[in-house]
MINU-933733 format. One line per field, with one value per residue (C-alpha): z, y, x. Coordinates in Angstrom, 2 decimals, padded with zeros to 5 digits, always signed. Each point is the difference from the previous one (the first is absolute). Example, Ala and Ser with C-alpha at 12.3 -4.5 7.8 and 13.67 -1.06 7.14 Angstrom:
c3 <- +007.80 -000.66
c2 <- -004.50 +003.44
c1 <- +012.30 +001.37
! end
This chain:
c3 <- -008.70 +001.21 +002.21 -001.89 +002.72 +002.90 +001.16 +002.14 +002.56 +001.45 -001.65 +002.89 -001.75 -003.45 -000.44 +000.22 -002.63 -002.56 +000.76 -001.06 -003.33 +001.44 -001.56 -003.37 -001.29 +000.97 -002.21 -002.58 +000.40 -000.29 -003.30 -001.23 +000.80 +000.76 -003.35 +000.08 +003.49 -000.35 -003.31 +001.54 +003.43 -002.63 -002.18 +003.06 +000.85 +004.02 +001.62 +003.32 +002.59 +002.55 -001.30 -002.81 -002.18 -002.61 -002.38 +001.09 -003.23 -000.68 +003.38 -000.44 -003.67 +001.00 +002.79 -002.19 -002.81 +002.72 +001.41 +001.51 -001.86 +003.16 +003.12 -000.35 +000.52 +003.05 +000.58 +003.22 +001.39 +001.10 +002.87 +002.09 -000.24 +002.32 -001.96 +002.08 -001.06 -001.48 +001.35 -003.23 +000.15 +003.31 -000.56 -002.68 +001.62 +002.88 -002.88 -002.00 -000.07 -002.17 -002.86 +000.34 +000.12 -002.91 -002.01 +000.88 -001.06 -003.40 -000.09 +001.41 -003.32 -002.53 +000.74 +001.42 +003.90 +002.52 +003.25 +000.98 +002.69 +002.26 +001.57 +002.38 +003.56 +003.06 +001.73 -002.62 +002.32 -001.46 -003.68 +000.75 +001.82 -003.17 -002.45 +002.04 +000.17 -003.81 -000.92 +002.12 -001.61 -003.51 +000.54 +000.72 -003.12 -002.59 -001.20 +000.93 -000.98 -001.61 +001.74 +003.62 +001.87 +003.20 +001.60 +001.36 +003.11 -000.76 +002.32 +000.29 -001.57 -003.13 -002.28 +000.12 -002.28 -002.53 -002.51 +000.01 +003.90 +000.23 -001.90 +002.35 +003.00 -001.91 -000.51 +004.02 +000.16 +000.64 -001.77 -002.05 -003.63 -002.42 -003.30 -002.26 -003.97 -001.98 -000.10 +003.79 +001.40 +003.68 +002.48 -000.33 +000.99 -003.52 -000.76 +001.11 -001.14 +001.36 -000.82 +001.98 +003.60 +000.10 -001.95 -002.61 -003.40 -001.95 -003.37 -002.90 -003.71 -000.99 +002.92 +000.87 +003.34 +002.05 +002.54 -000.50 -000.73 +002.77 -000.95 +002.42 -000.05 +002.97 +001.54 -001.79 -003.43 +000.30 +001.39 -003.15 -002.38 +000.90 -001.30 -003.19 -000.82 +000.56 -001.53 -002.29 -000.86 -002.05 +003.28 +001.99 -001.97 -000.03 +003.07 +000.74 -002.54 -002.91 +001.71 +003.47 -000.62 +002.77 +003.43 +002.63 +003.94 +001.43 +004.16 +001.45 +003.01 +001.86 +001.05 -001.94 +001.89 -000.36 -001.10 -002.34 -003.00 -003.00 -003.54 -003.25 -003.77 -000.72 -001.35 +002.85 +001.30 +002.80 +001.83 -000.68 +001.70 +003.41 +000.17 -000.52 +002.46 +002.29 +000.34 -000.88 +002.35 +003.24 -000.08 -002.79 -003.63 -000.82 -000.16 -001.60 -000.34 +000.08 -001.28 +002.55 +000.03 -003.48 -002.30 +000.01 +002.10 -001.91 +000.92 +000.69 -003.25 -001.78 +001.89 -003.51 -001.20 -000.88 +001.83 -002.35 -000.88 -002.71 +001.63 +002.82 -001.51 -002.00 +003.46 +000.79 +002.44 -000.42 +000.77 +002.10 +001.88 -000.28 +004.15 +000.05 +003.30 -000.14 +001.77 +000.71 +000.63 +004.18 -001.46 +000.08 -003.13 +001.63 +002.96 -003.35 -001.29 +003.32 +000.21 -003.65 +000.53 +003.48 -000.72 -003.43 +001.58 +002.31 -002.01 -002.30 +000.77 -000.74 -002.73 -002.15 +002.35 -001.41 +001.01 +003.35 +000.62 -002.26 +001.29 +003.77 -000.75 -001.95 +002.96 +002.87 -002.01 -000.74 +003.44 +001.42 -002.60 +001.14 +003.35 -001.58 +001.70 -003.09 -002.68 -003.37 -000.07 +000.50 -003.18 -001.85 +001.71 -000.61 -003.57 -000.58 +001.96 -002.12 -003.12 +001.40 +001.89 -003.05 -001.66 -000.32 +000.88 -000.85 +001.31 -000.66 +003.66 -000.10 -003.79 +002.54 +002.47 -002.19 -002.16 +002.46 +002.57 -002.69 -001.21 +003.32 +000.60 -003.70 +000.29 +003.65 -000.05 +002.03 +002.94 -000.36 +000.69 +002.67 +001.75 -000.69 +001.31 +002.97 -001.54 +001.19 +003.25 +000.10 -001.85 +001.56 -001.32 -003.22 +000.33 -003.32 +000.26 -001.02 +000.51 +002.78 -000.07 -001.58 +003.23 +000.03 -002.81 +001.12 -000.70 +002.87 -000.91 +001.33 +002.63 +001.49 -003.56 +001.74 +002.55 -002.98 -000.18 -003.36 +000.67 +000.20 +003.38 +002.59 +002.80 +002.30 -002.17 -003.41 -000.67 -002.95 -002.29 -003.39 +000.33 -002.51 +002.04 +002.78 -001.29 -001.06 -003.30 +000.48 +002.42 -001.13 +002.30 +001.18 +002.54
c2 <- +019.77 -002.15 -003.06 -003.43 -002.48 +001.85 +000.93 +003.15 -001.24 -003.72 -001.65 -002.75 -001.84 -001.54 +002.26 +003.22 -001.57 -000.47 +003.92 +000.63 -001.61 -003.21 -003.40 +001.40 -001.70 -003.61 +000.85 +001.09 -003.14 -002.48 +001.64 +000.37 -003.62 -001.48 +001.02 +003.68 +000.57 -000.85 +002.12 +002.95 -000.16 -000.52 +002.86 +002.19 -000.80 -000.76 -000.97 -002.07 +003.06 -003.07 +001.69 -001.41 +001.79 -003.33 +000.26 -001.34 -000.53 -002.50 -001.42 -001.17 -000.85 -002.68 -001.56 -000.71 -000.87 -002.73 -001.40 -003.77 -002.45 -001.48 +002.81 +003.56 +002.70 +002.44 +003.84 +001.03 +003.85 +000.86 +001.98 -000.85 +003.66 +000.05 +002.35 +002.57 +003.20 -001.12 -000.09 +000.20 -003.33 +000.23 +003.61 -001.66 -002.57 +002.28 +002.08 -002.26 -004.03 -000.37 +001.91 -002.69 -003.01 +001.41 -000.05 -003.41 -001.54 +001.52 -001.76 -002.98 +000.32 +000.39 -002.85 -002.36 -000.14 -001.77 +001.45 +003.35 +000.56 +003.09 -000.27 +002.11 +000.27 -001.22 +003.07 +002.21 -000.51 +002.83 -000.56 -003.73 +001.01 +002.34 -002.79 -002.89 +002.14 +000.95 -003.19 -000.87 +002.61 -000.46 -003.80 +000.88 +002.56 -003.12 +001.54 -003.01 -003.10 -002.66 +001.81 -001.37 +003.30 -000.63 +001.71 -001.29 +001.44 +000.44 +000.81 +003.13 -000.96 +002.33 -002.89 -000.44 +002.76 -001.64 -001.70 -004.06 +000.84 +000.88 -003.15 -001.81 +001.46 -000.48 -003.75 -000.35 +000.48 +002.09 +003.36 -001.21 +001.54 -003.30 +000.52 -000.63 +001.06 +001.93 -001.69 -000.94 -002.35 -000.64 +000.20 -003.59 -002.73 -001.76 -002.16 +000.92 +002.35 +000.45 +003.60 +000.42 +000.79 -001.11 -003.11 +001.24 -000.77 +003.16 +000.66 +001.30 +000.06 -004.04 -001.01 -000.39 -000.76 -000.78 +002.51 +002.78 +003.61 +002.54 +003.97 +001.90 +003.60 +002.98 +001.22 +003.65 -001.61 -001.89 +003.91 +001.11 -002.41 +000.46 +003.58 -000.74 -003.05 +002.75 +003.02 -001.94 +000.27 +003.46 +001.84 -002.37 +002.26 +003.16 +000.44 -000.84 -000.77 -001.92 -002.75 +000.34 +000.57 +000.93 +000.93 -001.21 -000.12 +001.91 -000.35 +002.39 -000.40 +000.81 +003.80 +001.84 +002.22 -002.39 -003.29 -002.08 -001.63 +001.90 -000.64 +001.67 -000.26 -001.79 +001.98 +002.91 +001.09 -001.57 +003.34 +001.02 -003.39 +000.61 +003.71 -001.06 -003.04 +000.93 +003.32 +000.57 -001.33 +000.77 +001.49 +001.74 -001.71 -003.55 -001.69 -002.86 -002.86 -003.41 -002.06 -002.62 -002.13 -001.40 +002.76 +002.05 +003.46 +002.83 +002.76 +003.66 +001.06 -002.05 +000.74 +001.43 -003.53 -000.78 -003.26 -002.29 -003.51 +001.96 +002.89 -001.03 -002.91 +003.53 +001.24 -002.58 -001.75 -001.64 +000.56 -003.20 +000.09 +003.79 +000.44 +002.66 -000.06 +003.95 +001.05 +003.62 +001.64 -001.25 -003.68 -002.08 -002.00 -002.55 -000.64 +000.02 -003.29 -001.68 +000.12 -000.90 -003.08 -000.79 -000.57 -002.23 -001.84 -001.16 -000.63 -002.50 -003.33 -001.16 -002.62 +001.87 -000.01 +003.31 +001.70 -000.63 -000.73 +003.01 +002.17 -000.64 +001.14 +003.02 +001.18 -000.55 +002.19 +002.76 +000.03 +000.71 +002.35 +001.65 +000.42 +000.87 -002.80 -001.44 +000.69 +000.78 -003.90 -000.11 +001.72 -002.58 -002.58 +001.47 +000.39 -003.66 -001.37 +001.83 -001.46 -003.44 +000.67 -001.19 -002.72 -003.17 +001.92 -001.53 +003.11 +003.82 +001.05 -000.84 +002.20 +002.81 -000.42 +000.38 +002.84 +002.40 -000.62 +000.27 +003.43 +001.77 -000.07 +000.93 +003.07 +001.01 -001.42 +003.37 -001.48 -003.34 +001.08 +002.15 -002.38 -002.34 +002.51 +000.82 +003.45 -000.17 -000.92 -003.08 +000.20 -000.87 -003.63 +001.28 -002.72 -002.00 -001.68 -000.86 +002.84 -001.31 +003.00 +003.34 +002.25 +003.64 +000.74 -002.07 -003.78 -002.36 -002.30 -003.69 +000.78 -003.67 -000.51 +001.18 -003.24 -002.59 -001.96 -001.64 -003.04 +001.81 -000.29 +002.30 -002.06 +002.08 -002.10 -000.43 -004.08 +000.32 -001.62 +001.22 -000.30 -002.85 -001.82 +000.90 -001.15 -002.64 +001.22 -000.86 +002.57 +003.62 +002.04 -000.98 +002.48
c1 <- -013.77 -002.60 +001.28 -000.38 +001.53 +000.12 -003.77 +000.64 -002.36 -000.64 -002.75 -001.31 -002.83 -000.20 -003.16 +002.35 +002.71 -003.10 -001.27 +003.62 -000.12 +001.15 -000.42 -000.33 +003.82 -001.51 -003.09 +002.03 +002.32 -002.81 -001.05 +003.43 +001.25 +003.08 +001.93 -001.69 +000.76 +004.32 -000.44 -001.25 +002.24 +002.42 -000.46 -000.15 +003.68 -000.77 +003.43 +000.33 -000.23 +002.29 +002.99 +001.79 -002.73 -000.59 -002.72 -003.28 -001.87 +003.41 -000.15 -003.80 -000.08 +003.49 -002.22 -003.10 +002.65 +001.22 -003.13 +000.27 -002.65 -001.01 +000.17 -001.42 +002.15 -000.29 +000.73 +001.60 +000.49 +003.41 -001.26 +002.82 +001.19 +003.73 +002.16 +000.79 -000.63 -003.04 -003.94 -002.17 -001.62 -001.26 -000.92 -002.65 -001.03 -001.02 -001.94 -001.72 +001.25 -002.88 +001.78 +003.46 -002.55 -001.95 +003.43 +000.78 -003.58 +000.65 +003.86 -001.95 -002.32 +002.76 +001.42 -002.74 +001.56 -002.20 +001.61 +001.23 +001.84 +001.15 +003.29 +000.74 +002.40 -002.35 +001.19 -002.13 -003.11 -001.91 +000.46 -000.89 -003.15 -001.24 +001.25 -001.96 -003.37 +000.42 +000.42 -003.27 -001.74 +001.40 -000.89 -003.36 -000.44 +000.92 +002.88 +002.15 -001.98 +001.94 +002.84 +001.84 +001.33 +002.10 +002.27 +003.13 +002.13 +003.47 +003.61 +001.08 +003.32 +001.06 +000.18 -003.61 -000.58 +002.48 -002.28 +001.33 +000.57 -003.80 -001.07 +002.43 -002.65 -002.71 +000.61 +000.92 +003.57 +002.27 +000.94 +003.23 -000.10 +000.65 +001.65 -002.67 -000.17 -002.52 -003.78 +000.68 -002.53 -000.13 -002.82 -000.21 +002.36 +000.57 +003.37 +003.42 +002.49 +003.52 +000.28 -003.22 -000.13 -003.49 +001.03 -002.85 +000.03 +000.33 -001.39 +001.53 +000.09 -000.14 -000.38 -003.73 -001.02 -003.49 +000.85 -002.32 +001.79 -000.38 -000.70 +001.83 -000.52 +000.46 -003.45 +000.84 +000.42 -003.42 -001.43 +000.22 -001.52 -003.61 +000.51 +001.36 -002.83 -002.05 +001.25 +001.93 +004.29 -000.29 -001.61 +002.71 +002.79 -001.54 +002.18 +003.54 +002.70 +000.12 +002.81 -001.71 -003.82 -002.80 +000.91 +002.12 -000.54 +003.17 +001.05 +001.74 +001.90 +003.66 +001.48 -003.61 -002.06 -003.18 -000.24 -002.84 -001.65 -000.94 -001.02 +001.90 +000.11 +003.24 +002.28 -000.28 +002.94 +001.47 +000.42 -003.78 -000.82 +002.53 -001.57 -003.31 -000.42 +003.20 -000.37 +003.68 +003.27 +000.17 +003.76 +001.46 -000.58 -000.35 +003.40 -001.64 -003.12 +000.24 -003.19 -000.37 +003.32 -000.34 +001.75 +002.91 +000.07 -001.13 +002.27 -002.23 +001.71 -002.72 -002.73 -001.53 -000.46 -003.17 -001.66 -000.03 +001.42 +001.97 +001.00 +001.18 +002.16 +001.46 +000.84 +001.99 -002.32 -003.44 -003.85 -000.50 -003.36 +000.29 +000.57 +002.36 +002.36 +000.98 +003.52 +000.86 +002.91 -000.17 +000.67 +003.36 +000.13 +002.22 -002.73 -002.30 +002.11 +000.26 -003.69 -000.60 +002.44 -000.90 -003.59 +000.86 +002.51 -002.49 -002.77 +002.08 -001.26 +003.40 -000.46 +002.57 +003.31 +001.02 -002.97 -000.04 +003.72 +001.21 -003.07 +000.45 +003.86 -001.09 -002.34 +002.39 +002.91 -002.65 -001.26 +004.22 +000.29 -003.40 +002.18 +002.74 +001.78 +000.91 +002.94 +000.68 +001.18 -003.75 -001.79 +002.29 -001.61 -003.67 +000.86 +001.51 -003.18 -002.06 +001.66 -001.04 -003.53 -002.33 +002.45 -002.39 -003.34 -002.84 -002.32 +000.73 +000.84 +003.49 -000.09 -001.70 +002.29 +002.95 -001.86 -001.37 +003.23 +002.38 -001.96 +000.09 +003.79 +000.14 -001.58 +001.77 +003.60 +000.92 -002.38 +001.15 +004.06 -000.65 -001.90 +002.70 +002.69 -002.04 -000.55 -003.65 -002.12 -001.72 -003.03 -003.28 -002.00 -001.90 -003.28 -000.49 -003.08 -003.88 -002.28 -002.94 -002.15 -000.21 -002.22 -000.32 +002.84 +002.72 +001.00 +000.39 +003.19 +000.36 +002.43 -000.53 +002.47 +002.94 -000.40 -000.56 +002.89 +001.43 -001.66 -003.71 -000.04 -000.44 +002.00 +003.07 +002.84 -000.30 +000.74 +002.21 -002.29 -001.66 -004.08 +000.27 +002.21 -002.17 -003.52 -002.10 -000.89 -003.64 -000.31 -001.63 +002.14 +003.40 -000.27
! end
């Protein structure tokens, strides 16, 4: 199969992209129009490649369904990629930015957006340099006139990626998800609203507002829309399944021979996809996979399930962003679940009580268990904290936290008692956290994480207070 997202080599200059067959989605777009264009990404059943795999064709025709009368709308690029396990959206925008931006001056089109903005961590210096010179270069092409594109320089706090969190950055404040309800609006500061953490008026059915609705959509999603105003929804779904069309970027990382980026039909199985672009594990057989820390564990048992939204919710677990954290037969499940916990415990911002409070606890008993220096009083405790973790949440990493801990000593309550009973050694720190660089085969983890304390901070004592206790909530990065 021919790669449709993923261009297998980098493509540096705007020139290069249009040798490629670049550029030809926007043409097709500006014939098409607004109503054409959410038809056809309709019809080709696109879902959010961020992880929780929503329709896009829905997403876009509910934002130009929910325009404000006064204030244009405006697309931004969830580029803020920080799940770990996963490096697909920088692996693009290394390759070809041009093909991301493309996508998001078509979504601009559809539904008549005036700004479009990149979000992305400031650490990502590379991807910001090739964004900043395509956007010179697409600037200076036409493609964007009529159209504002910036690019804004986020924290590198795990929130960020979390859409009402980004908007939170993107408006100058700090990443704190907000409940908000379907048709969200929220760049702009407009009204009040209790239920807000950005004390923004939200929109929703009856209740018109002149904030201007916000597309938000991940930089893989927007990767593959130029293709399909192109090629059109039929050629879209000559590949992949009928649930889970097109391809999907899948990362492979943890105890595999290699590690990388690679593009497959969805649907492939997710053994194909570990052999493939891991090379197989490193010890024995694959005990088990965990997509980033958003989904359930996939015990090696299902390692037949194909990678898709569908069938890998059959499995038991979920697709997520597709970055598979692979765990061989070397690997301690309970160090797995300290590490899992440890690094969502700390990236709570602590607006919910139980998600910090309850996730701190969670960590800190999985961690003496980890030593075995714990007790079988102790798995009680894990599993009443987990019972109370996401009560309240108004984001889904306390749901995670619960899900993918709770999975994990599910699938290996043998490991969990002896570790209890001091049956095994202590087991060594299993690293949880966002991928900085994939060089020569192998992922290069954040291990600066294991020094963040629960506060975001990386002082010697942590201060005992939540980040948004902590912060102004102007500020972009609490850290």
């Amino acid at each position: 199969m021919e790669p449709r997202v993923l261009d297998p080599e980098p493509l540096p200059t705007l020139d290069q992209y249009l040798d490629q067959g670049g550029g030809r989605g926007l043409e097709a777009a500006r014939r098409l129009g607004p109503v054409g264009i959410i038809d056809d990404v309709e019809a080709s059943g696109l879902r959010g490649r961020g992880g929780a795999g929503f329709p896009t064709g829905v997403k876009w025709r509910t934002v130009a369904q929910s325009l404000s009368p006064t204030v244009p709308p405006s697309v931004v690029i969830n580029a803020a990629e920080g799940e770990p396990g996963t490096f697909k959206d920088r692996t693009i925008l290394r390759r070809s930015p041009y093909k991301i931006l493309e996508g998001a001056l078509i979504a601009a089109t559809a539904i008549g957006a005036d700004r479009v903005v990149v979000a992305m961590k400031a650490s990502f210096e590379e991807e910001l340099a090739r964004v900043r010179d395509a956007i010179v270069a697409i600037r200076d092409a036409g493609w964007a006139d009529g159209v504002e594109l910036t690019v804004v320089e986020g924290p590198s706090a795990y929130l960020y990626g979390e859409e009402t969190g980004l908007l939170e950055v993107v408006a100058g404040r700090a990443p704190f998800p907000r409940i908000a309800p379907p048709f969200r609006h929220g760049v702009e500061d407009v009204g009040a609203d209790p239920f807000s953490a950005a004390q923004v008026t939200m929109a929703s059915p009856g209740n018109a507002t002149p904030a201007p609705p916000t597309l938000v959509n991940n930089a893989e999603t927007l990767a593959n829309v130029p293709g399909i105003l192109a090629e059109g929804p039929d050629w879209y779904r000559s590949v992949g399944t009928a649930e889970s069309p097109g391809t999907v970027l899948c990362t492979i990382t943890g105890h595999t021979r290699r590690h990388g980026v690679a593009e497959f039909p969805m649907g492939t199985p997710l053994r194909e996809v570990i052999d493939t672009v891991g090379g197989g594990p490193r010890e024995g057989s694959v005990v088990a996979a965990l997509s980033g820390v958003a989904n359930p564990l996939l015990p090696g048992s299902e390692l037949d399930a194909p990678v898709s939204y569908e069938g890998m919710q059959a499995a038991g677990a979920g697709l997520g962003a597709a970055g598979f954290i692979v765990f061989d037969e070397s690997t301690d499940p309970v160090a797995v679940a300290h590490g899992v916990s440890r690094f969502l415990a700390v990236e709570s911002c602590g607006q919910c009580t139980p998600c910090k409070q309850d996730g701190l606890a969670l960590a800190d008993l999985l961690d003496r268990l980890r030593r075995s220096q714990g007790g079988e009083h102790d798995v009680v405790r894990v599993e009443e904290r987990i019972a109370t973790v996401s009560d309240s949440a108004r984001c889904y990493l306390a749901i995670q936290h619960e899900q993918v801990v709770g999975s994990i000593l599910a699938l290996f309550p043998d490991e969990v008692r002896a570790h209890a009973r001091a049956e095994l050694a202590e087991a060594p720190v299993e690293l949880v956290a966002p991928i900085l660089d994939i060089r020569d085969g192998r992922a290069l983890l954040d291990e600066r994480h294991l020094r963040k304390q629960p506060d975001w901070s990386y002082d010697e004592v942590y201060s005992g207070q939540s980040p948004a206790d902590r912060v102004d909530q102007r500020s972009p990065d609490p850290a």
